[in-house]
C-alpha positions as CSV (number, residue, x, y, z in Angstrom):
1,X,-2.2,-29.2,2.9
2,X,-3.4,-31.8,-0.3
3,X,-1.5,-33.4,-2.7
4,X,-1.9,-30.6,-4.8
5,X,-0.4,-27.7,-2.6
6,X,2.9,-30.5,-2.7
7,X,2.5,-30.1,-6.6
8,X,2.7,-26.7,-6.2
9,X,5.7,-26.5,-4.1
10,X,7.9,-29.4,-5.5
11,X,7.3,-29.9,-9.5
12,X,6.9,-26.8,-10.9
13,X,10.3,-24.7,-11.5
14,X,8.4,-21.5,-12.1
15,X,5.9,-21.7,-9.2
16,X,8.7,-22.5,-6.7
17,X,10.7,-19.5,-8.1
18,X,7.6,-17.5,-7.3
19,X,7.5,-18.8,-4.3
20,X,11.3,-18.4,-3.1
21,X,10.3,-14.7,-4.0
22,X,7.5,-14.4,-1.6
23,X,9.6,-15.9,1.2
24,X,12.7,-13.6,0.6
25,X,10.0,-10.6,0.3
26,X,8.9,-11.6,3.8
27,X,12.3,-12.7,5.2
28,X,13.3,-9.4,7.1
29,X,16.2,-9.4,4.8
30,X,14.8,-8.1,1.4
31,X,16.3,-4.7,0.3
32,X,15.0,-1.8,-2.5
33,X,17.0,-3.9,-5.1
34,X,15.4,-6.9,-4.5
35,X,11.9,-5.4,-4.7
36,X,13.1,-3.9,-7.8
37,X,14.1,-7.2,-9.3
38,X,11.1,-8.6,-8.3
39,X,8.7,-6.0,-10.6
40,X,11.8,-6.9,-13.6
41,X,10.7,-10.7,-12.7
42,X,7.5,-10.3,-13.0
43,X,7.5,-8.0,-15.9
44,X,9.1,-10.4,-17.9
45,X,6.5,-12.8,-18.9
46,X,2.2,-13.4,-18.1
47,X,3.3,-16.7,-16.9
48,X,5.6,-15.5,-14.3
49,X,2.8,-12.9,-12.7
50,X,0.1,-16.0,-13.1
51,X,3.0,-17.9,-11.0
52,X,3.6,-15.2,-8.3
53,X,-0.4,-14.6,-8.1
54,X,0.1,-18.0,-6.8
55,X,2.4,-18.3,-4.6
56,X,0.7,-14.9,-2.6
57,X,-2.4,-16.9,-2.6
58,X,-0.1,-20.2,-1.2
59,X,1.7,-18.2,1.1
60,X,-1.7,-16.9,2.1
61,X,-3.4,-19.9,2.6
62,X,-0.3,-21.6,4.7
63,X,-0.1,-18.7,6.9
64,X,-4.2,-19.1,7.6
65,X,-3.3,-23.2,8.3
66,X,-1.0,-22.3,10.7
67,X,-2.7,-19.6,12.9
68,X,-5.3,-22.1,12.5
69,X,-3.5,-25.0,13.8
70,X,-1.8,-22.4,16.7
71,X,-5.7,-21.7,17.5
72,X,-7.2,-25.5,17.7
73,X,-8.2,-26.3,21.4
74,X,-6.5,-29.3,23.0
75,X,-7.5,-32.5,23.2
76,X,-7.6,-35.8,25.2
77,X,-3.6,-37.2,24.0
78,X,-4.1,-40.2,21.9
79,X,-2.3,-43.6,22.2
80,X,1.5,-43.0,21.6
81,X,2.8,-43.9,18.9
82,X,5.9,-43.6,17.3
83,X,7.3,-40.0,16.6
84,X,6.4,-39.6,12.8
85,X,7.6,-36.0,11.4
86,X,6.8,-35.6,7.8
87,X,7.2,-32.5,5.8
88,X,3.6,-31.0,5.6
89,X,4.7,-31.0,9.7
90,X,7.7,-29.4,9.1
91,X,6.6,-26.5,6.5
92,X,3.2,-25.6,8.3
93,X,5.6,-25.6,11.5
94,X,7.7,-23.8,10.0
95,X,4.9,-21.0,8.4
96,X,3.6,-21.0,12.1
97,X,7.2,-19.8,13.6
98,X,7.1,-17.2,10.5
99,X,3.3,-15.8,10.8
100,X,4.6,-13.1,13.3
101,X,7.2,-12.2,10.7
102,X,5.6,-11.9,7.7
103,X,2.8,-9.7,8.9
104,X,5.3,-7.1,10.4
105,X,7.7,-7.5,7.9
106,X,5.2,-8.1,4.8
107,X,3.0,-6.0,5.1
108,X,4.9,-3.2,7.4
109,X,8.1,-2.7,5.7
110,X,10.9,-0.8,8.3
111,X,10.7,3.0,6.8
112,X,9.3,1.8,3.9
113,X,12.0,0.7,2.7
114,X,10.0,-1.6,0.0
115,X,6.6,-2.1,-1.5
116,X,4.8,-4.4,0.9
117,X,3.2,-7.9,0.2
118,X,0.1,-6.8,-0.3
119,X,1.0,-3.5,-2.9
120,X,3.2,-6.0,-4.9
121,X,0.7,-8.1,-5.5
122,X,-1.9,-5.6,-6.3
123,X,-2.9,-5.3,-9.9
124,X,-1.3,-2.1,-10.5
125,X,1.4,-0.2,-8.6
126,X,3.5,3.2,-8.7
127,X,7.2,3.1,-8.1
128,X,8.4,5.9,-5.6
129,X,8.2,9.2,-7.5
130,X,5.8,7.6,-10.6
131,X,2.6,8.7,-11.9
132,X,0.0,7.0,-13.9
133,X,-3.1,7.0,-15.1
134,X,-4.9,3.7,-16.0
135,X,-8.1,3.4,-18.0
136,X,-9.6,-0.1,-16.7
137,X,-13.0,0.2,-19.1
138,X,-14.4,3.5,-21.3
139,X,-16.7,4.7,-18.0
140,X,-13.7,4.3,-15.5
141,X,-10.3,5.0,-15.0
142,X,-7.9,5.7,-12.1
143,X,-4.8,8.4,-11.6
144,X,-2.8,6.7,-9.6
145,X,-0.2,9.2,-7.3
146,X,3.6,7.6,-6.2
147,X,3.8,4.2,-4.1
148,X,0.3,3.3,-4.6
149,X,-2.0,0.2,-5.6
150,X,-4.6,-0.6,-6.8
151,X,-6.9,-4.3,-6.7
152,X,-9.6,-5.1,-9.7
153,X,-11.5,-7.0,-7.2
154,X,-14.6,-8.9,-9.4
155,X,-14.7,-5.7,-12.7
156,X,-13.5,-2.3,-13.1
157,X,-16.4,-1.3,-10.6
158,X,-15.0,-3.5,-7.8
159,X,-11.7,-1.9,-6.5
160,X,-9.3,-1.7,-3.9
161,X,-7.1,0.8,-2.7
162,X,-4.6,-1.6,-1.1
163,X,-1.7,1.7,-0.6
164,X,-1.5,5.3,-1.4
165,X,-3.4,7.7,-3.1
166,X,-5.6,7.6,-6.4
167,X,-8.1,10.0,-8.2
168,X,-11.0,7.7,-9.1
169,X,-13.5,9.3,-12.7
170,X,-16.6,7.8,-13.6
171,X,-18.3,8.6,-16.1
172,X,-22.0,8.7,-17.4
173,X,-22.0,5.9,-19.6
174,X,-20.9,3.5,-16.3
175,X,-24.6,2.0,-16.0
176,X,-23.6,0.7,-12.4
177,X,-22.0,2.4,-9.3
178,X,-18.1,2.2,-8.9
179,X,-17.1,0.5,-5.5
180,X,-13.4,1.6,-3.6
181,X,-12.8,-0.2,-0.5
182,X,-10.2,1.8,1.1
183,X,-9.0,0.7,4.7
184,X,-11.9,0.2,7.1
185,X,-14.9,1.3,4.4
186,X,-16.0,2.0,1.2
187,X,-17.1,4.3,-1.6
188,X,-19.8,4.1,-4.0
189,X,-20.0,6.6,-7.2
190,X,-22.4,7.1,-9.6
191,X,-21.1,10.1,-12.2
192,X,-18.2,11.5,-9.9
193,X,-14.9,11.8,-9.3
194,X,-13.3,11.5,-6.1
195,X,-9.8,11.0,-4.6
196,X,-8.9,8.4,-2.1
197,X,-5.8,8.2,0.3
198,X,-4.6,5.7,2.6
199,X,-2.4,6.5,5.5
200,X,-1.8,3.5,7.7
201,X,-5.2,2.4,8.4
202,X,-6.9,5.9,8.5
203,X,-8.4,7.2,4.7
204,X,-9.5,10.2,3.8
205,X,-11.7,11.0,0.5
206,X,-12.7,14.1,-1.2
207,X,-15.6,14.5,-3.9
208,X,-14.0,16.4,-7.1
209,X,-16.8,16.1,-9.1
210,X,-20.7,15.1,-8.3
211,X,-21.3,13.0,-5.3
212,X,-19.9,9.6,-3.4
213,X,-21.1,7.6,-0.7
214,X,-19.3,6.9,2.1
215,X,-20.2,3.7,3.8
216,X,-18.6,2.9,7.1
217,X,-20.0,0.2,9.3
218,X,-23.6,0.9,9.4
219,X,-22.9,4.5,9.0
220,X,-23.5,6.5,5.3
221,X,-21.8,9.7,4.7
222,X,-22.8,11.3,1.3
223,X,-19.8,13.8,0.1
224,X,-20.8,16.8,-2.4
225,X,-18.3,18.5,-4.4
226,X,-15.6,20.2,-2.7
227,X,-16.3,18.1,0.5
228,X,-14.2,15.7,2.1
229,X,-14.6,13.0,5.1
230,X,-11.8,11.1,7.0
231,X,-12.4,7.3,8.2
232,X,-10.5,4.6,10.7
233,X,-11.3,1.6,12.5
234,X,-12.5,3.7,15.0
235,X,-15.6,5.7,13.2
236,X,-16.0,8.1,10.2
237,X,-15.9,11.7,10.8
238,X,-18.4,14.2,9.6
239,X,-18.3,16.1,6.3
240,X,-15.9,19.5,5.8
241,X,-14.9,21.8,3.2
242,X,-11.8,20.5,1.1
243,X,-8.6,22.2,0.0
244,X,-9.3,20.6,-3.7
245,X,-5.9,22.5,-5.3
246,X,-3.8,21.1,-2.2
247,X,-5.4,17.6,-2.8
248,X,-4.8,17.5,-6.0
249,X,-1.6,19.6,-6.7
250,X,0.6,16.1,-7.4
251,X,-1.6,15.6,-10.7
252,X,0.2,18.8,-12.2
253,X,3.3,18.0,-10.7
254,X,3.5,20.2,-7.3
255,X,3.3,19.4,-4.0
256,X,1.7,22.6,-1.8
257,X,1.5,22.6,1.7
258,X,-0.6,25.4,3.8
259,X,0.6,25.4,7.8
260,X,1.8,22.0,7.8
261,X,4.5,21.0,10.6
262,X,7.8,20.2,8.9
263,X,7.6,16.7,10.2
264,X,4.6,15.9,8.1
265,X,6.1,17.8,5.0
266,X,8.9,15.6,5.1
267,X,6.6,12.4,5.4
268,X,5.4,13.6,2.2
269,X,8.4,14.5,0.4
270,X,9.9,11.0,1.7
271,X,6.9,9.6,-0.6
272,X,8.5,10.5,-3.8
273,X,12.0,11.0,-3.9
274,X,14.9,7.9,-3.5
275,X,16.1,7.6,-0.3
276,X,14.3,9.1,2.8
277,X,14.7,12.4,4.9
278,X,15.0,11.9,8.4
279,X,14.6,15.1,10.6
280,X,16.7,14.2,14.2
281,X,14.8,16.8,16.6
282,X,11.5,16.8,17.3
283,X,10.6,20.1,18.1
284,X,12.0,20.8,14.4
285,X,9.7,19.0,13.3
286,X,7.1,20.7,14.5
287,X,7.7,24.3,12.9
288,X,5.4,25.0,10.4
289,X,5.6,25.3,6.7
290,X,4.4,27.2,4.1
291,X,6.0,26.1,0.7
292,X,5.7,24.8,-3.2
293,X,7.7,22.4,-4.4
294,X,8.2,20.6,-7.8
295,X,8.0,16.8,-7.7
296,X,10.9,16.7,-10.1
297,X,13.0,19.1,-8.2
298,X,12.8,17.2,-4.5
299,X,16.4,16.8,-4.8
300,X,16.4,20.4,-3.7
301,X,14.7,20.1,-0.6
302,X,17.1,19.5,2.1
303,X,19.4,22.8,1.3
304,X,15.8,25.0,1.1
305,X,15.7,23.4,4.7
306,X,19.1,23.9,5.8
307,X,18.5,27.7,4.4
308,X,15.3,28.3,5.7
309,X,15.3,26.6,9.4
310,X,19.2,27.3,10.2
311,X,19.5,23.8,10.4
312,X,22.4,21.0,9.5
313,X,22.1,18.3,6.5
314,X,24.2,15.6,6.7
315,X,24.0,13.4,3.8
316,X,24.9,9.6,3.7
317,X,25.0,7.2,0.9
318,X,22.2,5.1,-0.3
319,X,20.0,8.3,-0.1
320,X,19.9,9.0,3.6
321,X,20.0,12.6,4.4
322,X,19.6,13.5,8.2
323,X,18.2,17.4,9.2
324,X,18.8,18.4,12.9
């Protein structure tokens, strides 16, 4: 740590703020409201989103000094001397004791309770249940669908999909190739349009419009319209025929799901309405639906369920409704 990092953490009111954010964020006590407070924070002023920028890059770089320091080999032991423990000992011991933490924690909320680390400090990011569309130049712009985030990484041709699901246009006029990372790869577009989704670490992409490029290791995979390709850390899979409408049914405000088991529907559903839906048995989970439902009439859900399956709902407060 310099001189400069004790600047950071010590004279400046509004960096420390940011700061004391990041730490609660990462804490394993943060809640929905504090998440919520923290978007109101940062809304609230440039200087305050130039100050949490910061502190993620702080936080960051102390976290990478302290696996670091957890990593060095040992050495010879030098002459004693007299036990000397200043702070920069104390906080980078500290952020070593916290490392395990943070990355569970951070960037693996418990049910996804709140945005993590990484999606707050994205550039842009959808609440639960929002929608938007951004226009980052006149050749490119992005749909974003609920709890998602996007990074401008070096233009509006450098992105990252650091959560969720977004619809990605380029147009003609672009001159260069549009670049998504997404989980363990990338896409390049010339004049396309293609959708991107990130489940844990597995993405899948579908070509709307023209073609994409697929790179994955040293592996390319070029998409045509109507095709779509899945990726992880362990490989990318071939090409295969798309459900487009299914895909992208939540841009005209439906969600539609063909044969899927009930479990997976509900993972869905749990994307966009407060609260979550937990189903208690797991061999109800598995049935299978077949269903339409309005993103603004979720609410609804759990009696279709109770109607259609035979099933209980029990329904607790903060949102919690349990199916078994």
């Amino acid at each position: 740590m310099t001189d400069s990092d004790h600047t950071f953490l010590d004279h400046d009111p509004l960096k420390r703020e940011a700061l004391d954010w990041v730490v609660r964020l990462t804490s394993g006590t943060a809640t929905v409201a504090d998440a919520d407070r923290l978007t109101a924070w940062r809304a609230a002023h440039p200087d305050h989103e130039a100050a949490f920028r910061d502190a993620v890059r702080t936080w960051k770089l102390l976290g990478d000094a302290a696996r670091a320091a957890g990593a060095a080999p040992a050495t010879a032991a030098p002459a004693r001397r007299p036990a000397v423990l200043g702070r920069r000992a104390l906080l980078v011991g500290s952020v070593a004791a916290s490392v395990a933490a943070v990355a569970v924690l951070g960037r693996n909320p418990p049910l996804g309770l709140w945005p993590s680390f990484d999606e707050l400090a994205a550039d842009y990011r959808t609440a639960k249940g929002e929608r938007r569309r951004i226009v980052l130049s006149d050749d490119v712009s992005v749909h974003l669908n609920t709890q998602s985030s996007v990074a401008v990484r070096t233009s509006p041709h450098r992105l990252s999909l650091v959560a969720g699901e977004a619809i990605v246009t380029c147009r003609a006029g672009a001159g260069e190739a549009v670049e998504l990372v997404a989980g363990h790869g990338r896409v390049v577009a010339g004049e396309a349009e293609f959708s991107a989704r990130l489940d844990g670490q597995t993405a899948s992409v579908v070509c709307l419009e023209g073609d994409v490029v697929i790179h994955h290791g040293s592996r390319r995979l070029r998409l045509l319209r109507g095709q779509q390709a899945r990726y992880s850390a362990d490989g990318l899979d071939s090409a295969a025929p798309a459900d487009v409408e299914t895909a992208t049914a939540w841009t005209n405000g439906l969600l539609v799901f063909k044969n899927r088991p009930l479990a997976e529907v509900i993972d869905e559903v749990n994307r966009y309405r407060p609260g979550r839906i937990l189903v208690t048995r797991s061999e109800l989970g598995g049935r299978l639906v077949n269903a339409s439902f309005h993103i603004d009439r979720l609410d609804l859900i759990p009696a279709q369920i109770r109607d259609v399956f035979g099933v209980s709902v029990t329904e607790l407060p903060g949102g919690l409704v349990l199916i078994g």
